[in-house]
Z-matrix of the N, CA and C atoms (Angstrom, degrees):
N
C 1 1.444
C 2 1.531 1 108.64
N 3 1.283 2 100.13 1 129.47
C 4 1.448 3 94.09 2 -173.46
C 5 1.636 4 101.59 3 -113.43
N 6 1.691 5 118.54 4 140.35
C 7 1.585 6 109.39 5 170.52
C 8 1.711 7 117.94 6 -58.69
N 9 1.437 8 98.29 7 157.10
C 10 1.379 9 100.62 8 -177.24
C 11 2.153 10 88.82 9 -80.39
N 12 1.768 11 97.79 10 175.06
C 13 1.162 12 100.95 11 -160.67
C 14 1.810 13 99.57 12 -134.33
N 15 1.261 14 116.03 13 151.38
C 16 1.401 15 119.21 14 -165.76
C 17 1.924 16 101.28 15 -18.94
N 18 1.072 17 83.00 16 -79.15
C 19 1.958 18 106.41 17 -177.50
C 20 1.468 19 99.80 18 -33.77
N 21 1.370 20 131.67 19 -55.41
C 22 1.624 21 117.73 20 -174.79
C 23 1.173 22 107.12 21 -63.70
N 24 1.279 23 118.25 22 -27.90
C 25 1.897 24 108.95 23 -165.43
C 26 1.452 25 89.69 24 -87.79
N 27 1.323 26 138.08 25 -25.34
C 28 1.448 27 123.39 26 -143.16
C 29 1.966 28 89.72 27 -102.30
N 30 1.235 29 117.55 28 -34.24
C 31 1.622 30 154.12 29 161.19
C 32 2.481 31 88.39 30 -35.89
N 33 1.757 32 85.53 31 -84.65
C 34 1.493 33 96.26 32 175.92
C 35 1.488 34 121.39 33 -24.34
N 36 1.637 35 112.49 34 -63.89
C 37 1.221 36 146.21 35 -140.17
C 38 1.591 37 84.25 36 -74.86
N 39 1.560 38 116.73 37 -56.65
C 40 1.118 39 97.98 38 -171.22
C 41 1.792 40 121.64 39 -85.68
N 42 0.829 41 126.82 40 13.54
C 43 1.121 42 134.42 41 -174.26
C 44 1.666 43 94.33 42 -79.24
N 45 1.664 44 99.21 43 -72.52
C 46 1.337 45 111.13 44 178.32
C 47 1.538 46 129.72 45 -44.45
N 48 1.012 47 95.62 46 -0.23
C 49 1.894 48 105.54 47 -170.25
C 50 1.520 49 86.93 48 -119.02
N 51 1.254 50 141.15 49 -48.30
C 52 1.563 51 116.68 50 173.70
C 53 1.721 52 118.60 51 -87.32
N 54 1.479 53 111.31 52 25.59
C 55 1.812 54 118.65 53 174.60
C 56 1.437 55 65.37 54 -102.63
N 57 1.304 56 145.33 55 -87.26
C 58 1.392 57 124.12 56 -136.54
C 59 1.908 58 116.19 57 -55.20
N 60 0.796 59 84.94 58 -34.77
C 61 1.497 60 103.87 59 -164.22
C 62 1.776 61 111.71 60 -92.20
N 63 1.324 62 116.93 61 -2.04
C 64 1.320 63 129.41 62 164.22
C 65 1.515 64 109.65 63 -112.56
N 66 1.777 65 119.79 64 -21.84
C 67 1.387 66 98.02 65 -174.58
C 68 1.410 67 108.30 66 71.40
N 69 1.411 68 114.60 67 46.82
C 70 1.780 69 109.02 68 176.31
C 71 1.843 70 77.94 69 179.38
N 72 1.843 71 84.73 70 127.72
C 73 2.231 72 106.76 71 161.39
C 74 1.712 73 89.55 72 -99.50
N 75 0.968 74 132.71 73 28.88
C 76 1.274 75 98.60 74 163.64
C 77 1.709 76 128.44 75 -122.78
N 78 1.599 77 101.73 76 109.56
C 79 1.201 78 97.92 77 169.09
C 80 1.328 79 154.37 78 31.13
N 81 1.453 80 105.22 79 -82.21
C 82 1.440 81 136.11 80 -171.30
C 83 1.385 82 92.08 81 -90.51
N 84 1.092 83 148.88 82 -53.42
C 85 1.542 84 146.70 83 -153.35
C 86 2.040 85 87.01 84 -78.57
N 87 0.969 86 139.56 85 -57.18
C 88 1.318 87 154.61 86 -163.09
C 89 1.948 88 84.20 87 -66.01
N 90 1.214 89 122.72 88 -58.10
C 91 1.283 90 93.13 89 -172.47
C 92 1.616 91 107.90 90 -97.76
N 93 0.645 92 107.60 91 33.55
C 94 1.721 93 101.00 92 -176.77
C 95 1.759 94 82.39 93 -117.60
N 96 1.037 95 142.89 94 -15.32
C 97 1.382 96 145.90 95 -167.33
C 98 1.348 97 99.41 96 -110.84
N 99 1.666 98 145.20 97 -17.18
C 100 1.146 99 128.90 98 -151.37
C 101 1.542 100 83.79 99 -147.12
N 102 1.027 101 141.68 100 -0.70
C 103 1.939 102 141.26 101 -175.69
C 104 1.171 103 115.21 102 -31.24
N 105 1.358 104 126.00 103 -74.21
C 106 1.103 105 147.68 104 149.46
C 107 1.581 106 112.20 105 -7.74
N 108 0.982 107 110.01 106 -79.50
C 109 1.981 108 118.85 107 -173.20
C 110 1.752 109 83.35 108 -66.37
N 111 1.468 110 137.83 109 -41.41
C 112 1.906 111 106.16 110 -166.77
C 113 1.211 112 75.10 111 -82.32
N 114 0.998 113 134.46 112 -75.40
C 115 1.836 114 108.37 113 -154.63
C 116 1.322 115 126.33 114 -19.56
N 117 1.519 116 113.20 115 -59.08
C 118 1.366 117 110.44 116 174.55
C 119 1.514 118 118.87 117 -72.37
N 120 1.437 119 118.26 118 -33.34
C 121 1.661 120 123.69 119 167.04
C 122 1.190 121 108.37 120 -39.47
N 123 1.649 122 119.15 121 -88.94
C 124 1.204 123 135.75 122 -173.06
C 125 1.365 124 136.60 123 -93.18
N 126 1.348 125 111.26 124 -1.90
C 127 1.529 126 125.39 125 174.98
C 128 1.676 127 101.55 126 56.61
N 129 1.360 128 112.38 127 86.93
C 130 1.230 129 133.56 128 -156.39
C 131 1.378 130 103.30 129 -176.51
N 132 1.421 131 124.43 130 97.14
C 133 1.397 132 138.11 131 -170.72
C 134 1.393 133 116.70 132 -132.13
N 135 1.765 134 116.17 133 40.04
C 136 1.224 135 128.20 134 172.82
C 137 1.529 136 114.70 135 -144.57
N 138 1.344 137 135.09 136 138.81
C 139 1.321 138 122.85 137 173.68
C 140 1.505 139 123.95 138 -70.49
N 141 2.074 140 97.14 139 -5.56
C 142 1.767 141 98.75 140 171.67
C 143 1.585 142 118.76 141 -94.22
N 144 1.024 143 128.84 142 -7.87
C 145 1.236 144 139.17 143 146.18
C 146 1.242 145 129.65 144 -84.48
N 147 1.216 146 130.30 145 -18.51
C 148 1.833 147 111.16 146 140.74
C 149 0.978 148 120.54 147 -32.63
N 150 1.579 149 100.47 148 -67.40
C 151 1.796 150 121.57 149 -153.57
C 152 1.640 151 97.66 150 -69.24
N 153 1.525 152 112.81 151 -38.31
C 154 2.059 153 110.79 152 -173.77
C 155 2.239 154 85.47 153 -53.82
N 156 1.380 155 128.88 154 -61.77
C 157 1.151 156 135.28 155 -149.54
C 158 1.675 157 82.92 156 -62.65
N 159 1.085 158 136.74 157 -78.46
C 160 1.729 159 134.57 158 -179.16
C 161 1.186 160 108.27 159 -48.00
N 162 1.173 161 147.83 160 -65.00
C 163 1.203 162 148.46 161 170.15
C 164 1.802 163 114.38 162 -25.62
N 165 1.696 164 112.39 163 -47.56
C 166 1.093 165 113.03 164 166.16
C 167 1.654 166 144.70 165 -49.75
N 168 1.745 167 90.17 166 -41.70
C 169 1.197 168 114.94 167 -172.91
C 170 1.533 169 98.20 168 -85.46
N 171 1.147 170 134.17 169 -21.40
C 172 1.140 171 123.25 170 -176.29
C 173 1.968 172 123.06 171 -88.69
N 174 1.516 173 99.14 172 -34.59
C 175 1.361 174 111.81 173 152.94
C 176 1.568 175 117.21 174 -22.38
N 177 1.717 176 82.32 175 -71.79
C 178 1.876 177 110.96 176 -161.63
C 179 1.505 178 100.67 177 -49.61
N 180 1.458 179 124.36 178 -37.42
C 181 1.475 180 146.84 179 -164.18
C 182 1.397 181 98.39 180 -70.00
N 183 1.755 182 111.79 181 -53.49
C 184 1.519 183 118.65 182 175.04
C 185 1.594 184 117.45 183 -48.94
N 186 1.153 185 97.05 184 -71.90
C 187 1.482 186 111.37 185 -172.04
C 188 1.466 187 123.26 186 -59.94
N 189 1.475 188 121.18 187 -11.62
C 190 1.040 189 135.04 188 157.81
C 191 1.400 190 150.63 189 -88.95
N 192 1.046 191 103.06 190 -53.05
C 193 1.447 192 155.95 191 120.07
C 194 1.802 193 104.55 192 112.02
N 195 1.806 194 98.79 193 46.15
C 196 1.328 195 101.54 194 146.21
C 197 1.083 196 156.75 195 -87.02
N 198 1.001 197 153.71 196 -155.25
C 199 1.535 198 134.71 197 159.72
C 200 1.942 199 107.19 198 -124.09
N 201 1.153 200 98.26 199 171.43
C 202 1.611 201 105.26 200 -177.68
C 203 1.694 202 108.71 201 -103.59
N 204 0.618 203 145.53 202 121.32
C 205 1.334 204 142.67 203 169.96
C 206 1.762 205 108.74 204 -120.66
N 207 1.432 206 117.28 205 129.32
C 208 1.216 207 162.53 206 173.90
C 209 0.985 208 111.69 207 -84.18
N 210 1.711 209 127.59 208 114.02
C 211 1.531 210 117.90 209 168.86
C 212 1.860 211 77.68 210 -141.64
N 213 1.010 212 85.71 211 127.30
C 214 1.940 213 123.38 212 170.99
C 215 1.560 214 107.10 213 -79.61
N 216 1.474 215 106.97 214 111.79
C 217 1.973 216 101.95 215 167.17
C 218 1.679 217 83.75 216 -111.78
N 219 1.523 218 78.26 217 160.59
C 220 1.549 219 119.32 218 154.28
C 221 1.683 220 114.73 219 -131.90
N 222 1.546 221 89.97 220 -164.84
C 223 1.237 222 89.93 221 164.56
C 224 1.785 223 147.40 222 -66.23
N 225 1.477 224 97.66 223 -18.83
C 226 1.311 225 128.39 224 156.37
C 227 1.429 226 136.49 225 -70.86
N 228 1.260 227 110.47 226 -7.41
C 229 1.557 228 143.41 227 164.58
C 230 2.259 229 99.49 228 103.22
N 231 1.370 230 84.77 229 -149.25
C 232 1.420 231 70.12 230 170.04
C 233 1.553 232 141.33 231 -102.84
N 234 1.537 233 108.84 232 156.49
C 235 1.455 234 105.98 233 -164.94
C 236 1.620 235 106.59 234 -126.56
């Protein structure tokens, strides 16, 4: 088992924040709708390397059976 790594959780994180906010778990619809912004986000210009970076984090989630949690700073501390 290998840990997930900045990029999978940060990869994860956003996936999960546009399933809520699109009303769609699936994958492929999330990046075929969002390509553009990971390309330039994460330099990730394939729909099989999203899913290897989500796919990872979700394993790690299985086999463990923790969760990832995301807290976002700015300059305002965190939000």
């Amino acid at each position: 088992m290998t840990k997930p790594t900045l990029k999978n959780i940060m990869v994860y994180d956003f996936m999960r924040r546009h399933a809520e906010s699109d009303g769609t778990a699936n994958v492929k619809a999330i990046y075929n709708a969002h390509a553009d912004e990971i390309g330039k986000r994460f330099a990730i210009n394939g729909y099989q390397t999203f899913n290897w970076h989500i796919r990872r984090v979700i394993d790690w989630k299985m086999q463990t059976g923790n969760d990832v949690e995301v807290i976002g700073l700015n300059q305002d501390g965190a939000k």
